[in-house]
C-alpha positions in Angstrom: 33.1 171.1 132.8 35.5 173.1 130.8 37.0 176.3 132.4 39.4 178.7 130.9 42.7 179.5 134.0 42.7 183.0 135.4 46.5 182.1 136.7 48.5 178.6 137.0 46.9 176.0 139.1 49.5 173.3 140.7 48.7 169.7 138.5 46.3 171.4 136.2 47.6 174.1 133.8 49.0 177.8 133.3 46.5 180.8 132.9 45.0 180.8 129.4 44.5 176.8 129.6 41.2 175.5 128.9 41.1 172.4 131.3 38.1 170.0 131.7 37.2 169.9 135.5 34.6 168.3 137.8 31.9 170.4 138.0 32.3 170.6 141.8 35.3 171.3 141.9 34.7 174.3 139.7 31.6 175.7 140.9 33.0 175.3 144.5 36.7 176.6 144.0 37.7 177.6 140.5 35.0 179.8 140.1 34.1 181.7 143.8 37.7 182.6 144.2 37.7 183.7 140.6 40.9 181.5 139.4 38.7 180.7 136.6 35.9 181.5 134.4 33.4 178.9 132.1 35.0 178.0 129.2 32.1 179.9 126.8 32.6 181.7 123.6 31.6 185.2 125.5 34.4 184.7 128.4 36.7 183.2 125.5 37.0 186.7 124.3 37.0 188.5 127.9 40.3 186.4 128.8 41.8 187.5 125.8 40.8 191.4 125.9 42.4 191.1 129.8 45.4 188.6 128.9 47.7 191.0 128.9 46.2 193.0 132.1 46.4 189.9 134.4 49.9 188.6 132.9 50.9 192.1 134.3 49.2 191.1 137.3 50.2 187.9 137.8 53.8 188.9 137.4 53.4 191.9 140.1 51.8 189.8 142.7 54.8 186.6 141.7 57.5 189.5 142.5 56.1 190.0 145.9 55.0 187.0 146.9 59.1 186.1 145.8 60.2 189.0 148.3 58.0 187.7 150.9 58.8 184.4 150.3 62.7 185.4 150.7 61.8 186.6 154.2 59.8 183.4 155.4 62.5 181.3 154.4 63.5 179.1 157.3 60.9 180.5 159.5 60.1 178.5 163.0 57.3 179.0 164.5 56.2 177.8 168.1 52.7 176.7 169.1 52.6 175.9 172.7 49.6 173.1 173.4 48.9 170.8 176.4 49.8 166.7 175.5 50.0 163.2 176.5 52.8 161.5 177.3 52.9 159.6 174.1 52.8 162.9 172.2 49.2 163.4 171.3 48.1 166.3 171.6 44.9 167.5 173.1 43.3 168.8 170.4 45.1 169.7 167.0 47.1 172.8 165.4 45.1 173.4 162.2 46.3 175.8 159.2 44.0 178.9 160.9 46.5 178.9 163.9 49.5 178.3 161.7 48.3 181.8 159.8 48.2 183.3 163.3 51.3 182.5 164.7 52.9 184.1 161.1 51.0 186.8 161.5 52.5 187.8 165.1 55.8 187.2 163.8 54.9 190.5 161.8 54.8 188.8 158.2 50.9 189.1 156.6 49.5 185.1 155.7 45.9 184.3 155.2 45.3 180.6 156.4 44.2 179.4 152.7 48.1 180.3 152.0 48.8 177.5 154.4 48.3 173.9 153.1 48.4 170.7 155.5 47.3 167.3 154.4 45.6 167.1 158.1 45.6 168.9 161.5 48.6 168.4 163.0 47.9 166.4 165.7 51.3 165.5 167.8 54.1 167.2 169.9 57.7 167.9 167.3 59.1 169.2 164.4 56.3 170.0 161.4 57.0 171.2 157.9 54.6 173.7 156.6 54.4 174.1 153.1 53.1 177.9 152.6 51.7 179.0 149.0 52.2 182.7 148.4 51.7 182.6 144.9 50.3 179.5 142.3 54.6 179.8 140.9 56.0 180.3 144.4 55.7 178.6 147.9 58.1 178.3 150.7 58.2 175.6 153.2 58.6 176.5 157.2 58.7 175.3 160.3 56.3 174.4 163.5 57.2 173.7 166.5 54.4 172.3 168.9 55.9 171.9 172.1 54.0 172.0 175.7 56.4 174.1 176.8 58.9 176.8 175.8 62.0 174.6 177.5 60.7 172.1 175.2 60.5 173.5 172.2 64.1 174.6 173.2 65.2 171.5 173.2 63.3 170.6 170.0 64.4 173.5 167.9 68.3 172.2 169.3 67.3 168.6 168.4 67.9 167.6 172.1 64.5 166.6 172.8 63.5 163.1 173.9 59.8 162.1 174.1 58.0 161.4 177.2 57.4 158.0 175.9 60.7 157.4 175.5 61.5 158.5 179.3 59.2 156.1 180.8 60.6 153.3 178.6 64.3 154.3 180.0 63.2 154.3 183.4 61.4 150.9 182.7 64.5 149.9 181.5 66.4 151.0 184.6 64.2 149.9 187.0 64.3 146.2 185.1 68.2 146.2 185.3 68.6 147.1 189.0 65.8 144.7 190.0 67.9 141.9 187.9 71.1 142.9 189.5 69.5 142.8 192.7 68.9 139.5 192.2 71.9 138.6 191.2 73.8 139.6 194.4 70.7 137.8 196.7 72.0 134.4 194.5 75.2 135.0 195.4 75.0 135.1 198.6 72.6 132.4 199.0 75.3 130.0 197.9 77.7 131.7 199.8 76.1 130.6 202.7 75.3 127.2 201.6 79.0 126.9 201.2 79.7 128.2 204.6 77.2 126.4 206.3 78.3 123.4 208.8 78.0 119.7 208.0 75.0 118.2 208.1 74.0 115.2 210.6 74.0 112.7 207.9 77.6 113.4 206.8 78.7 113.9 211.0 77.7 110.2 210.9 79.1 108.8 208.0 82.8 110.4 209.4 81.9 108.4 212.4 81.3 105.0 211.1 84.2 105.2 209.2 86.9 106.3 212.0 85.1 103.4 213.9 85.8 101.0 210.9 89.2 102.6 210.5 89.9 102.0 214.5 88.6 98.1 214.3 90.7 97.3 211.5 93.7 98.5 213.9 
């Protein structure tokens, strides 16, 4: 289907363009959220009465979302969420709470500014790729801890993962059990050392002083 752009669409073209489309993805996005109109003769000559109406437009909402943008800039924001020891979370963060957490931060998102490729879905460190305007987008940061103190330590890069906490007590538990025994070896053949002669060898060293005194 061919569509005419009401504004500039990431991998597809600047407003103006007349791009050929799947007709899904144009009667289910392009056109509801007006970002485009059906390439016909009539809407032809509607783009080009407006043209210079929504280049106005488009060039007042760029300079905000560019202001706004400014602002986000190196944003962190923490979502708290119950995990498992190996990180998973319990659920997932999805771009709806993302929006939220912005939002109480005082800055205005909608959750179709946020793009993820999936739910996140683990405890750490997330980049968040926020688009504000189809020319500008601003990347931030979420935090997904289970705890404040955690995401503390995340944010400070200090954090260690419960996985890797069992597998250093693992670790530590292996190397005292080995040294333990170590030092029960040790003394083992201590002892054998120390121990007294044995009847066998009490005999042999008295055949040979009675061969030693019969020689005499």
């Amino acid at each position: 289907m061919e569509v005419i752009l009401l504004e500039r669409i990431e991998k597809l073209g600047q407003m103006g363009d007349v791009v050929t489309v799947k007709p899904g993805f144009a009667r289910n996005f392009l056109l509801p959220q007006k970002k485009a109109l059906r390439a016909t003769e009539e809407n032809r000559a509607l783009f080009e009465q407006q043209r210079v109406q929504l280049e106005a437009s488009n060039l007042e909402h760029k300079g905000e979302a560019e202001a706004l943008s400014s602002r986000l800039d190196g944003l962190k924001v923490t979502l708290i969420r119950q995990a498992s020891d190996s990180d998973q979370l319990y659920g997932s963060v999805t771009v709806r709470n993302i929006a939220q957490a912005i939002t109480e931060l005082g800055f205005t998102v909608d959750s179709k500014q946020v793009q993820l490729a999936r739910p996140i879905k683990t405890v750490g460190l997330h980049g968040v790729r926020l688009v504000l305007h189809p020319e500008v987008a601003v990347i931030i940061q979420a935090n997904v801890a289970r705890s404040e103190a955690e995401a503390e330590l995340q944010a400070a890069g200090k954090r260690i993962s419960r996985a890797d906490e069992d597998d250093t007590e693992d670790d530590t538990e292996a190397e005292a059990d080995t040294e333990a025994a170590a030092a029960a070896e040790d003394t083992a053949a201590e002892d054998t050392d120390s121990s007294p002669e044995s009847p066998d060898d009490t005999a042999d060293t008295n055949d040979a002083e009675a061969t030693q005194d019969s020689g005499a």
